[in-house]
N, C-alpha and C positions, 0 to 999 in steps of 0.2 A: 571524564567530566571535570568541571573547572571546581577551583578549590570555593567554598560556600554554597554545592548545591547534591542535596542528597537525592540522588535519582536510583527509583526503583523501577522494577519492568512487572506491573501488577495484572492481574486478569477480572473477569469482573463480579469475582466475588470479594476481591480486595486482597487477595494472597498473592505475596513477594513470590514470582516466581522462580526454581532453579538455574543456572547456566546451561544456553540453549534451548532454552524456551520461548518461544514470541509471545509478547503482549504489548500492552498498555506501556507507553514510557513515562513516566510522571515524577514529578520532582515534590521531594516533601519541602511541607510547608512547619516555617516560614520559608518562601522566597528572601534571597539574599537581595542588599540593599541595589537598587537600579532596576531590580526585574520591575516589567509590567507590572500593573495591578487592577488592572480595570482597562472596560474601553470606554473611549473618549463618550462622555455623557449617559452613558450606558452601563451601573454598577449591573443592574440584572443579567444582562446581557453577559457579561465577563463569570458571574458566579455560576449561571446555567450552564453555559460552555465549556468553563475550563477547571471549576472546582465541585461541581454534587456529582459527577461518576464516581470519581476516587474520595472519598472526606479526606481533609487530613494532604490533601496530595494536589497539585495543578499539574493537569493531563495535557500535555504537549500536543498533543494531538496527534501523535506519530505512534508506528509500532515498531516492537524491536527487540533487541536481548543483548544479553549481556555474554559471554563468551567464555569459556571454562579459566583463559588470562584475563578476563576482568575488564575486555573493551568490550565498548557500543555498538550493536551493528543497528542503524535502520533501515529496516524492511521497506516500511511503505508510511501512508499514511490510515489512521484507524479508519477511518471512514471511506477509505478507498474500494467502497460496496456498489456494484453494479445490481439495480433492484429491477432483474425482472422476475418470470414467474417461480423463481428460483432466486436465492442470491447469489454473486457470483463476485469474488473478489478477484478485480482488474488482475491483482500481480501474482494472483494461482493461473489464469486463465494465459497470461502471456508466459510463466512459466512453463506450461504445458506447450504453447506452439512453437516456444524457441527449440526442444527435445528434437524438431526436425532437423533433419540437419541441410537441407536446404535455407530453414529460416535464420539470418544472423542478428536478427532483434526483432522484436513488436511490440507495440502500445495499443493498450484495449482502452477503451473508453464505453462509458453507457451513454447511447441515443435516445434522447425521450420521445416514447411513442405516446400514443391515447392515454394510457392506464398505467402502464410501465415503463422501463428503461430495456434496448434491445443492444446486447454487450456489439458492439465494432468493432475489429480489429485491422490495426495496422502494420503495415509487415515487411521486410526489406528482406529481398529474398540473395541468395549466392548466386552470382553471375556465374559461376564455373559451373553451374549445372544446364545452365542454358543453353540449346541447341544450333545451329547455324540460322540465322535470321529470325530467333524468338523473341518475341517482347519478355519481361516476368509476367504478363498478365498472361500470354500463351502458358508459360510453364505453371502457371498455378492452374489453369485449365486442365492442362494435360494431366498434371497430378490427380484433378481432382476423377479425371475421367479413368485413370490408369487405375483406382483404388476400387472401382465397383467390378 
């Protein structure tokens, strides 16, 4: 962190969390002289958003921890909640499909349906496992028919 800004990694009952914890990243207040302070015509707006979660604190809006040496990792962002009948947070759910070792990245995203949000996922698969004239869209076929 930069020299003027006491950042803590809180959860939401307002407790400084240990190294290697994820939470809330929020910076105590005061804010050093230049930060933000407000949005443009909109005090309400700035104080709902970024300061009544933490009192005392402006919530970055990011999650993340702090590291047993004392650097910031960020994770994701807090709000990064796919709502559907469940909740489902984008970067657990990409976590889990990257585990294949076919997949070599994905990005989930929430689809808005009627009522809720339906998690997508995006997927860049390993060409080395593709078979003589396969698309990736045959080999995720195959895979998915090879499993039942």
């Amino acid at each position: 962190p930069t020299p003027g800004y006491i950042v803590k990694i809180l959860n939401n009952q307002q407790q400084v969390l240990n190294a290697d914890i994820n939470g809330d990243i929020c910076v105590e207040l005061p804010l050093p002289p230049g930060c933000v302070s407000t949005l443009y015509n909109n005090d309400e707006a700035f104080i709902k958003e970024y300061l009544s979660q933490h009192p005392g604190f402006y919530n970055t809006g990011d999650a993340g921890y702090f590291d047993e040496n004392g650097y910031l990792h960020i994770v994701s962002r807090s709000d990064d909640v796919i709502s559907a009948e469940y909740r489902h947070s984008a970067v657990q759910l990409e976590a889990a499909l990257n585990t294949h070792p076919i997949i070599m990245e994905s990005a989930c995203i929430g689809y808005k349906d009627q009522d809720d949000e339906i998690p997508i996922a995006f997927i860049a698969v390993s060409y080395t496992h593709l078979r003589a004239h396969e698309t990736p869209e045959h080999l995720v076929c195959r895979l998915l028919l090879e499993k039942k």
